[in-house]
C-alpha positions in Angstrom: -210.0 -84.4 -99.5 -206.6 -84.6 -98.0 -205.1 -88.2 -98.5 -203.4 -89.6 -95.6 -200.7 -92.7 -95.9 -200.2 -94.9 -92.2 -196.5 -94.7 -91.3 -194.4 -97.7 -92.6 -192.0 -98.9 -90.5 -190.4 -102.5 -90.6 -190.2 -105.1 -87.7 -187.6 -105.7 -85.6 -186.9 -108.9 -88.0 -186.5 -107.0 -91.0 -184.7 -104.5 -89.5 -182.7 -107.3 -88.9 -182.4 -109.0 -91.6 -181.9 -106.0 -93.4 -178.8 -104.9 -91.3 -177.1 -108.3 -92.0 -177.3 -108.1 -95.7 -175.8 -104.6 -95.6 -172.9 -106.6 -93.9 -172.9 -109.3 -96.0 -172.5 -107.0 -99.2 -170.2 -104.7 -97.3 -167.5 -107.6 -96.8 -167.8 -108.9 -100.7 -167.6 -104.9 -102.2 -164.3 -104.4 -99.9 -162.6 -107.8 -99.1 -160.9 -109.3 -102.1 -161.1 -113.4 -100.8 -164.1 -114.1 -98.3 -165.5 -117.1 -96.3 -168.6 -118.2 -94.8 -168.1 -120.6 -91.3 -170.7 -123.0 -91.7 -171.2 -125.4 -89.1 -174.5 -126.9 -90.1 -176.2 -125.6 -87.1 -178.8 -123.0 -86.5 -177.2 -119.8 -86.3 -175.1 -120.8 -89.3 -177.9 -122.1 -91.8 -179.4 -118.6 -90.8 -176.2 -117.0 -92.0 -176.6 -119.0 -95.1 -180.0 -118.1 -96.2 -179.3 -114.1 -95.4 -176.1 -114.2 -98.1 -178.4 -116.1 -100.4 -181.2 -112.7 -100.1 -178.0 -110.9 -99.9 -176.9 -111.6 -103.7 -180.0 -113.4 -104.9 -180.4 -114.3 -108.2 -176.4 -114.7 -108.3 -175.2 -116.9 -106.4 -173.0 -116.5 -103.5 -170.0 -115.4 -104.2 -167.4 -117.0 -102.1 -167.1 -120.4 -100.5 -168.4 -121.9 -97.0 -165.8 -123.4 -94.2 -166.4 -126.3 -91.8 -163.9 -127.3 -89.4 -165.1 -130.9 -88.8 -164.3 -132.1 -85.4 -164.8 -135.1 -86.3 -167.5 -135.8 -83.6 -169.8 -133.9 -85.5 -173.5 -135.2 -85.1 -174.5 -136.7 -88.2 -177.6 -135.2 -88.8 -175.5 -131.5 -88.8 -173.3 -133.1 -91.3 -176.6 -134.6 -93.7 -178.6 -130.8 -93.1 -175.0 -129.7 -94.1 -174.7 -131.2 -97.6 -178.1 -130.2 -98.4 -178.0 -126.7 -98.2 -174.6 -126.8 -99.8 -176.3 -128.8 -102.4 -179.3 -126.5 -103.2 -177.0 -123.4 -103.2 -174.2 -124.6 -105.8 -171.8 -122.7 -103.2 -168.3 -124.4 -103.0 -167.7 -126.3 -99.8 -164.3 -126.7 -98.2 -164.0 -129.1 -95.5 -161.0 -128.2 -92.8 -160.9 -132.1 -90.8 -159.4 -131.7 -87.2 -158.2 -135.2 -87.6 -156.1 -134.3 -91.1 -154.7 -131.9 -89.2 -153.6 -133.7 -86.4 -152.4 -136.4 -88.8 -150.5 -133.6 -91.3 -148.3 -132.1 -87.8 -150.5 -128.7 -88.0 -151.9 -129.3 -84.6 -150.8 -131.4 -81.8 -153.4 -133.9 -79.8 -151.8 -134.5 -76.6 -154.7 -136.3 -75.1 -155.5 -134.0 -72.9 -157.2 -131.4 -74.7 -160.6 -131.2 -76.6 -161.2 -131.6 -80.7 -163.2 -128.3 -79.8 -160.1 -126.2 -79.0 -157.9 -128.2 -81.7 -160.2 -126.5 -84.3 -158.6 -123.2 -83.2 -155.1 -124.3 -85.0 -157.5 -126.0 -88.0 -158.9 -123.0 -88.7 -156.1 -120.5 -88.5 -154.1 -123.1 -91.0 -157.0 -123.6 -93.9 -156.9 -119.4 -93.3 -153.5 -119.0 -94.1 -153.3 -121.5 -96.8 -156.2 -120.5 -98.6 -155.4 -117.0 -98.4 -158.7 -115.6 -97.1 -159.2 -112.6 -96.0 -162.4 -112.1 -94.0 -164.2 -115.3 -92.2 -168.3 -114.5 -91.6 -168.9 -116.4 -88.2 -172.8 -116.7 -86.8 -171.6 -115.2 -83.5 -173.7 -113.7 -81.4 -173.4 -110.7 -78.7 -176.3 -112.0 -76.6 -174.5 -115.6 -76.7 -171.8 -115.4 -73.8 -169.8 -112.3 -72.4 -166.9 -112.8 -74.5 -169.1 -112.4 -77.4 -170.9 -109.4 -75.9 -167.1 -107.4 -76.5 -167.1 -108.3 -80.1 -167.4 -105.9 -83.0 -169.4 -106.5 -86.1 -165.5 -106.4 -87.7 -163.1 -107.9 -85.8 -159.5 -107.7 -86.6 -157.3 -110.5 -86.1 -153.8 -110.2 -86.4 -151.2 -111.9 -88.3 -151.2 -115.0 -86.0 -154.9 -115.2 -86.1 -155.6 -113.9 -82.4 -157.6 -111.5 -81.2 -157.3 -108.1 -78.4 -160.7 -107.1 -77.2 -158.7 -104.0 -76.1 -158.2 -103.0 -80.3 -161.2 -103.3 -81.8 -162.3 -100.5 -84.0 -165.2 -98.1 -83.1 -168.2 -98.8 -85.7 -170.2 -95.3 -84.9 -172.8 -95.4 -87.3 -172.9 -98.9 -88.6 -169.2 -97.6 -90.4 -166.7 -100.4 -90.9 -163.3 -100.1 -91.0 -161.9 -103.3 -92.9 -158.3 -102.1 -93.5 -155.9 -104.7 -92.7 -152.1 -105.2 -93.4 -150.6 -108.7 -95.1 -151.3 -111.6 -92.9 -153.9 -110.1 -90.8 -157.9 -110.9 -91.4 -160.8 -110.4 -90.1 -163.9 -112.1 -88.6 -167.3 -110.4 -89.6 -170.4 -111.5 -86.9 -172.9 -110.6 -89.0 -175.7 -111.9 -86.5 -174.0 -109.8 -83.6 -177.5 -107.9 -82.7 -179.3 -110.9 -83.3 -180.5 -113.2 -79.7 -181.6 -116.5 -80.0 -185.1 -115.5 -80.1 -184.8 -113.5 -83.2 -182.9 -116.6 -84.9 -185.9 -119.0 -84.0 -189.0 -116.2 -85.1 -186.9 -116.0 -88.2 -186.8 -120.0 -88.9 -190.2 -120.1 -88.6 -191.1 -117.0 -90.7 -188.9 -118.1 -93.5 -189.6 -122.3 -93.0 -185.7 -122.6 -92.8 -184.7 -126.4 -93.0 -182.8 -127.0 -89.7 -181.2 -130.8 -88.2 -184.4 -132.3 -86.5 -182.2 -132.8 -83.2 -182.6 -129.3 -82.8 -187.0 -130.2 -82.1 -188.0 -132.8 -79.1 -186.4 -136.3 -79.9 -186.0 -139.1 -77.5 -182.1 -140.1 -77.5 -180.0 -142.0 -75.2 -178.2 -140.0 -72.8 -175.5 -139.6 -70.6 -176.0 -137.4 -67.4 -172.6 -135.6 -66.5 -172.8 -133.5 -63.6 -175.9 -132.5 -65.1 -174.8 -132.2 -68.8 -176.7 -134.2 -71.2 -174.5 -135.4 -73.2 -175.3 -137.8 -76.3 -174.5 -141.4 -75.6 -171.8 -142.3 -78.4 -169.1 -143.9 -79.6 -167.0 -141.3 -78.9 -168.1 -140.7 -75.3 -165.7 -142.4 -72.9 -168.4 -143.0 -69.9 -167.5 -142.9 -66.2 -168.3 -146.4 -63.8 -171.2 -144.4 -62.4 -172.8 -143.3 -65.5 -175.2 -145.2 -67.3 -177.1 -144.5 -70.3 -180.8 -143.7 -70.0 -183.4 -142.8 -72.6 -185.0 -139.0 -72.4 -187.0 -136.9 -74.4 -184.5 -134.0 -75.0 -183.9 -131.4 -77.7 -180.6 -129.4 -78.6 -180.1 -125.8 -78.3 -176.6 -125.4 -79.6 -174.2 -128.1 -81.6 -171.0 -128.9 -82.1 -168.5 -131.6 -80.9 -170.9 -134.2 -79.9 -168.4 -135.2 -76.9 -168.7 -131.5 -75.2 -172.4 -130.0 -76.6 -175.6 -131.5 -74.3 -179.0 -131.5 -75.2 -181.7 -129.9 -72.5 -184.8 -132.2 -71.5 -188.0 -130.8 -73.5 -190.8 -131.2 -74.9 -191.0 -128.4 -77.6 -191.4 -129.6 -81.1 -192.0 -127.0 -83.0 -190.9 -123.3 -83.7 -193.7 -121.9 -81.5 -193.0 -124.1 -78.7 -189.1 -123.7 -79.1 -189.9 -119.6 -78.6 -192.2 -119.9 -75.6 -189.7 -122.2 -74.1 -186.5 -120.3 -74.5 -188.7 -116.9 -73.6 -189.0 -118.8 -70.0 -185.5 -119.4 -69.8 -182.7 -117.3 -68.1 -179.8 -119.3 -69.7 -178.5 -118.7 -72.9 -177.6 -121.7 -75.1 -174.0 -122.1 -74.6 -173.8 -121.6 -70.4 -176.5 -124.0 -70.8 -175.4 -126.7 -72.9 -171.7 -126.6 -73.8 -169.4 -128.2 -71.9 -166.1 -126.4 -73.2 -167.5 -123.1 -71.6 -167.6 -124.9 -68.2 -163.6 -124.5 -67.8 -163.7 -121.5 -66.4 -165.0 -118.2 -66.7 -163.0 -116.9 -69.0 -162.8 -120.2 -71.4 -164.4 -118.6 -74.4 -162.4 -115.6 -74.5 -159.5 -117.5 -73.9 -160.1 -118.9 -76.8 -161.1 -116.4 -79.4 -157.7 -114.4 -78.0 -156.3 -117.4 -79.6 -158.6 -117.6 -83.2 -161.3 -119.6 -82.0 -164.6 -118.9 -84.0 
């Protein structure tokens, strides 16, 4: 009797999954001072819990980097200390207002805490001496994103030439850089948003609630919600009004809206954002709305 074995072959998830990890354990083998970009949202926290796998039972093995606006939603910031809490991983916090204070970047008034981060980031780089920064980027995200590599050199002043990236033919890495230079490792780049959410709900990942249907006061700009704050300087013709809304992406609570829904769990979140044919960021963040080219005008110049 001839024994017969079904083909094994992993999902798409694991696949994934198992692609990051190689990343993850690619950058600590060759990179003598990594960091993790945490930002306490979704794409993040995912980040988070594949580095855990990735060196599980040891923990991680180099520290995680928030650039705090300082308009951060709260409930980011509480979601925040409780991973960093459960992982023993050491946390260092880069404030956009110290910075501002210390001379490192300059708030004329006119521009947001969202680009000021830019100069934040590049400075707690520098000073701590780091050498590759893990960012929860994603290709499926927004176009600028779509030209990033899974390595992505930045030069000595931090920025960034889609025009000299390195080919990665065969999942191969080239992490060579010179004194000064660093580089930015996505290791979500193939993930969408859809993989993110079947993932939070396959591993029960502990996400901020705002991300799940809430009612919240809100401010409707031009058809951005925006969360009705302290820090929101409202208009004579807006007034705030109470919705049932959710979040989709967060950040600077004075630029990051919130989409009207009803979806409050992981299920509901899928077959919602399966429907929709705008990704989270054209959607909901108000710093992209510049222009066309406003993200990649800003990773040229360090941004995340």
């Amino acid at each position: 009797m001839t024994e017969t074995h079904a083909d094994y072959q992993l999902s798409q998830l694991d696949q994934l999954e198992a692609e990051s990890i190689h990343i993850f354990r690619e950058v600590a083998a060759e990179f003598e001072k990594p960091v993790l970009m945490f930002s306490g949202g979704k794409d993040s926290i995912v980040m988070l819990r594949l580095a855990e796998k990735a060196f599980y039972p040891a923990k991680i093995p180099f520290p995680v980097l928030q650039v705090d606006t300082g308009y951060d939603f709260p409930e980011v910031i509480e979601t925040r200390d409780r991973w960093v809490s459960r992982l023993g991983v050491r946390l260092i916090v880069a404030s956009v207002e110290q910075a501002i204070k210390d001379g490192v970047v300059v708030d004329d008034g006119k521009m947001s805490r969202n680009r000021l981060q830019i100069g934040t980031l590049l400075h707690v780089i520098e000073e701590e001496g780091f050498t590759a920064a893990f960012g929860g980027g994603r290709r499926d995200e927004e176009k600028a994103r779509a030209k990033e590599r899974v390595y992505s050199h930045r030069d000595e002043f931090g920025q960034w030439d889609p025009k000299m990236q390195r080919p990665e033919l065969w999942s191969l890495y080239n992490g060579r850089i010179r004194e000064g230079e660093h580089m930015r490792v996505f290791p979500l780049s193939n993930w969408t948003e859809l993989d993110v959410w079947a993932y939070i709900g396959s591993e029960q990942i502990e996400i901020p609630e705002l991300y799940y249907a809430h009612e919240r006061e809100i401010i409707d700009r031009d058809g951005l919600l925006l969360s009705n704050s302290e820090y929101i300087n409202r208009k004579d013709n807006e007034k705030p009004e109470t919705r049932t809304v959710r979040f989709r992406t967060v950040g600077d609570m004075t630029l990051t809206g919130c989409v009207e829904s009803t979806a409050s769990t992981v299920a509901e979140i899928i077959d919602e954002i399966a429907a929709s044919r705008v990704t989270e960021r054209g959607a909901t963040r108000g710093d992209d709305r510049f222009s066309e080219a406003a993200m990649e005008d800003r990773k040229r110049e360090g941004y995340f």
